[in-house]
N, C-alpha and C positions, 0 to 999 in steps of 0.2 A: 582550466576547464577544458584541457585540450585530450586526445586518446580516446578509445573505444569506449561506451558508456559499459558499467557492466552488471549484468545481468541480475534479476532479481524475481524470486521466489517464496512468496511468502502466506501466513493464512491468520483471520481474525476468528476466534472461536466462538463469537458471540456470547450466548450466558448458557454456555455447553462444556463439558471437563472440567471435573472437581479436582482439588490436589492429587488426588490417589490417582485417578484416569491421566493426569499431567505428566506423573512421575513414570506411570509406563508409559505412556505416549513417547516420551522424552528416549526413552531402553531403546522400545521396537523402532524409533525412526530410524536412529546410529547404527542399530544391526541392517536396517535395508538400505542404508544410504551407505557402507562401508565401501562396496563394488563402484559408489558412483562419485565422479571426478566434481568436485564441488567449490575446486579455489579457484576460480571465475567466477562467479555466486557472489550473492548477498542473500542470505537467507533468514528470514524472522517469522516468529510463530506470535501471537497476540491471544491470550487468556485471560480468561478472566482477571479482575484483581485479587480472589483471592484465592486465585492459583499463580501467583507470580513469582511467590518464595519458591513452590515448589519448581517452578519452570528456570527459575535461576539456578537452581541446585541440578537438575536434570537435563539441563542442554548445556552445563558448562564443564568443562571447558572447551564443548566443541564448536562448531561451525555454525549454529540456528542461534542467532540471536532472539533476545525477546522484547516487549515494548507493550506499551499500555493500550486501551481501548479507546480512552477519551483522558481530558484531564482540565485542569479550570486554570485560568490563565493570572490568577493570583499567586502569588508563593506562599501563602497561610492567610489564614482569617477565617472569618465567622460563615464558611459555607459548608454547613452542614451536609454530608454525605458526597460530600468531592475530595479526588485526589487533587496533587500537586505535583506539578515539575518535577522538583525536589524529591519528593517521596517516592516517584516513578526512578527516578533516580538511585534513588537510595536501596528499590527494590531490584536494582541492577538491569531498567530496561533502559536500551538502545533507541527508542522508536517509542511513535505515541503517533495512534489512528484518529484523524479530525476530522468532523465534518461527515462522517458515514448518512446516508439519506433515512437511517430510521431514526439517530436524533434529530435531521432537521425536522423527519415529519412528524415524530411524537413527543420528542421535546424541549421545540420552540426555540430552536438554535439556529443563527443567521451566519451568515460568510461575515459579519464585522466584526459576532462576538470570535468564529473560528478564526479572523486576523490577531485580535489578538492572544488566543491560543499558540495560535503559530510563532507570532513573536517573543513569547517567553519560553513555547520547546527549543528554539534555538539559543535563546540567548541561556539555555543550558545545558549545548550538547547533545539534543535528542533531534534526532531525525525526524522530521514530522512527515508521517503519510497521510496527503491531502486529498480527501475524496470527492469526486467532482461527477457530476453527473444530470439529466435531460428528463424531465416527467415523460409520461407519454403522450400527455397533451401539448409538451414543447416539439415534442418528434414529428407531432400529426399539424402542428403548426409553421414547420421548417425552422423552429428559434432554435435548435441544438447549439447549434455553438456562439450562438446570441449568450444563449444561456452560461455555458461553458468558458467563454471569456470574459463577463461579467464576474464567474464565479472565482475563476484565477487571477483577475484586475484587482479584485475586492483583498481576497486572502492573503496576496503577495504585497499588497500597498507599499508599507514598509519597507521592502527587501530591496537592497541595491542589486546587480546584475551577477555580483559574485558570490550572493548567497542564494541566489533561486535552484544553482544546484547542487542542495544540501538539500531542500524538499522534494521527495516522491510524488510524483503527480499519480491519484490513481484513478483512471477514468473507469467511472460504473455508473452505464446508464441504466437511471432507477427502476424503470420498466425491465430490465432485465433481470435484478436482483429476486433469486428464488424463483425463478419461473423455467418453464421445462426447457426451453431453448440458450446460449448467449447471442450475443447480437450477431449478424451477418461479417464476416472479414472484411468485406468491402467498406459495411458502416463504421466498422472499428478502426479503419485505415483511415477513410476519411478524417471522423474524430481526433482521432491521435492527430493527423498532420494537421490538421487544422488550430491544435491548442500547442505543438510546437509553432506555428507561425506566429500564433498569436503573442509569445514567449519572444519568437524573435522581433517582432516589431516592437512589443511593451521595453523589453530588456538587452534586444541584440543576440546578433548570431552568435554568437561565444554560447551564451547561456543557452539561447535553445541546442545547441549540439550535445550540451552537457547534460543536462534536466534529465530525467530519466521519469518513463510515462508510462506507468502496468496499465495490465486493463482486468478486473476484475468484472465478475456478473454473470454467476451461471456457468462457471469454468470448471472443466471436466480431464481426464486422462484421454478421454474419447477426439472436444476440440479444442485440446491445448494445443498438440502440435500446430496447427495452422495458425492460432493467435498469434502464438508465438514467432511464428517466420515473418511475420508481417514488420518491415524495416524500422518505422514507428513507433512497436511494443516491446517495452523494455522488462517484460516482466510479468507474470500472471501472480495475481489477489486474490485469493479461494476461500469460501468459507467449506459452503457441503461436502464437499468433494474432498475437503479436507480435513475434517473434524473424527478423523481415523489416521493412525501415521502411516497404514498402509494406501491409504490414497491422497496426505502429502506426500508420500515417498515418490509417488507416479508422477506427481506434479515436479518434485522436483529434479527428477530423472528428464524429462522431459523440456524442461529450462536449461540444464545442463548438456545436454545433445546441442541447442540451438547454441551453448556460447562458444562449444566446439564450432560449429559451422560456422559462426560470424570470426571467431578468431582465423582460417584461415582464409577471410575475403581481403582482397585488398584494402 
């Protein structure tokens, strides 16, 4: 768990790009991203599910991996209109996004059932990006990272110290998501350090160095750079801004600058 964490770029499409908009999405990103330095990167794009064949066919064999949106923490059975591990799998994704704030809020999804999501994406190979995140009434209450460590306590249960960095943490405070501003860098600094601390005390310093914390909610070409500089943020999580590959291209231009400048810091 030891070395520079590294760097990560990536976007969830929500229920936006159909196979066809996938497939050239997939063309136009690799023509703009030729010029940019990207093997420092992690990079993954999340579509739909049934644009996944075409997103496997059209980002490989390059550098953007892909990964599922949500997925049910069984490996088969009688749940109707759920994917699985396995299938996510099978559809060649890396990653599977858990936990995002419009399932908790629209469908009835807790951090116990996302624990154990989380336990079956790893016990096969898939990266889980874990979405974490503060209502506005936790914000205007000072419980942010009441919230926030509860929320990471809950999901990580399971994980001994040397798997916690295998999960993405992505902080997206809910208040933020879709709205014309991202949070303040101050507020995002704080947050981040405060859910690595919380990582080191639950799990130890090893694992929090390792962990790796984007911060998605309202991220732009305009204030990615600053996110991004902040020692904390390992990564920007984009939907709007990204759901054109010409402004993930920005994004990931932009990520890629910062792992140049942390590569030559001490």
């Amino acid at each position: 768990m030891g070395g520079k964490r590294r760097l990560v770029a990536g976007t969830g499409w929500k229920m936006n790009n159909d196979a066809a908009a996938t497939r050239r999405y997939a063309a136009d990103l690799y023509r703009r991203l030729a010029s940019v330095d990207v093997g420092a990167l992690d990079l993954f794009v999340l579509p739909p599910f049934t644009s996944l064949h075409a997103a496997a066919e059209g980002f490989a064999p390059g550098p953007v991996a892909i990964g599922g949106q949500n997925m049910h923490w069984d490996d088969s059975g009688a749940w109707t209109g759920e994917i699985s591990a396995p299938m996510l799998r099978e559809a060649g994704c890396r990653y599977v996004e858990l936990a995002h704030s419009e399932r908790l809020a629209a469908c009835g999804e807790t951090y116990e059932t996302v624990r154990r999501k989380l336990n079956t994406a790893l016990r096969y190979g898939l990266t889980p990006i874990l979405c974490l995140g503060e209502t506005a009434d936790d914000r205007r209450a000072d419980h942010a990272d009441a919230v926030l460590g509860a929320q990471v306590e809950t999901a990580l249960a399971d994980q001994p110290p040397e798997r916690v960095a295998d999960v993405i943490l992505a902080y997206e405070p809910r208040w933020a998501i879709g709205a014309p501003e991202a949070a303040s860098t101050d507020y995002v600094s704080t947050r981040h350090g405060a859910i690595r601390a919380l990582v080191s005390r639950r799990w130890g310093a090893a694992a929090a160095k390792a962990v790796r914390i984007v911060y998605g909610g309202s991220v732009t070409p305009d204030n990615g750079p600053a996110l991004i500089s902040l020692p904390d943020v390992d990564g920007l999580f984009v939907s709007r801004a990204a759901l054109t590959s010409a402004g993930f291209a920005a994004i990931v231009a932009i990520v890629a600058d910062a792992a140049m400048t942390r590569e030559a810091l001490p």
